[in-house]
Steps between C-alpha positions, in 0.01 A plus 500: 500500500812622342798365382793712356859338340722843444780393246754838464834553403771647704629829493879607458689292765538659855179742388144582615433578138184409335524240324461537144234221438252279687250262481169450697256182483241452754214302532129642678231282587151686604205318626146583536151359490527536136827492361782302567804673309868469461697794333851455418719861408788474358688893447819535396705839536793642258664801662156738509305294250257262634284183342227310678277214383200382707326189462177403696413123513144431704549170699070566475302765458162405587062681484309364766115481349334426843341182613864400573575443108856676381656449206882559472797554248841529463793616277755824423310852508594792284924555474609842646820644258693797668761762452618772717754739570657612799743749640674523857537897557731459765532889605124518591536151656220391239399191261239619217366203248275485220394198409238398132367175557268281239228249591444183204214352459638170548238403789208206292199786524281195487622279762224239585401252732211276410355763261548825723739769403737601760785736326856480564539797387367814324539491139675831473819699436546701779780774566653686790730738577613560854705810675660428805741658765669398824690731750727330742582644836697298746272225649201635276369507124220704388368342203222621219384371193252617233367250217244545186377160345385495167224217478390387196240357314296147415286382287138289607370270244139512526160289445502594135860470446569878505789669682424715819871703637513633862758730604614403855593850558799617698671499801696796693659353861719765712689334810685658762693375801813462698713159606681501827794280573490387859790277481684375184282170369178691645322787335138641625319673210210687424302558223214746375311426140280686332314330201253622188342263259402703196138357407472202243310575171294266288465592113108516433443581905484846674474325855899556663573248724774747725688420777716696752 
């Protein structure tokens, strides 16, 4: 469920001119078994400069432990910071963007519910940098984006009050698709992704828990 307010300001009377600023703020709710979450964007655009802010708030984010016990918390996940730049090359009917985003560890690592640590988030500065490009033609957009995130690391106190650090590792996502605009307030889109999670690395431990 989405929910999008577009604030914008006018271009030169009697125009079709860009205008030279506007403002987005939306509010998304997702729900699963799991996790019920509400993010709220807000981005704000200066001629080809960008800014985006992202905060996640979990209504509940729950761990089922069998034998019909869950336990459940709530409260704001880790704060998304963004920048980007983007230019409209109007001969070659094409958008390009790049956009260097920063995730805060401002999500309580050691959320609890009746002694059982469920975290809001993961502890970590994490960076990204995305490339992206769109190609209009008439009713159709061909779209493609390519994005490198820069995970961090965290530290695990252990039983005799040493400090482990794990590495998350990585992540590398390539998406590729094409939006087509039947009629003005409806749009059919699709979407192909491509994913790689770099494997996670514990200091003192050769085992690599990888993912792809």
């Amino acid at each position: 469920l989405i929910i999008t307010a577009l604030i914008g300001e006018n271009g030169p009377e009697g125009s079709d001119a860009t205008p030279e600023k506007d403002m987005t703020a939306s509010a998304e709710m997702s729900y699963s078994e799991y996790s019920k979450k509400i993010n709220v964007p807000f981005w704000y655009r200066w001629r080809e400069y960008s800014f985006n802010l992202t905060v996640p708030y979990f209504i509940a984010k729950e761990v089922d432990f069998g034998m019909d016990t869950k336990y459940s918390v709530s409260g704001i996940g880790d704060i998304t910071l963004g920048t980007s730049y983007g230019k409209y090359l109007e001969q070659y009917n094409t958008y390009i963007d790049g956009n260097l985003s920063v995730k805060m560890p401002t999500g309580d690592p050691e959320a609890e519910d009746d002694g059982n640590v469920i975290p809001l988030g993961s502890d970590t500065w994490d960076f990204a940098l995305a490339l992206s490009g769109f190609y209009f033609m008439e009713e159709f957009t061909f779209k493609s984006t390519m994005l490198y995130k820069l995970n961090g690391t965290f530290e695990t106190e252990m039983f005799d009050g040493s400090k482990q650090e794990t590495d998350i590792g990585d992540l590398f996502m390539f998406s590729a698709g094409a939006d087509y605009r039947w009629q003005y307030n409806l749009t059919f889109a699709l979407n192909l992704i491509y994913g790689n999670h770099m494997a996670s690395e514990t200091e003192g431990n050769d085992d690599k828990n990888s993912l792809s």
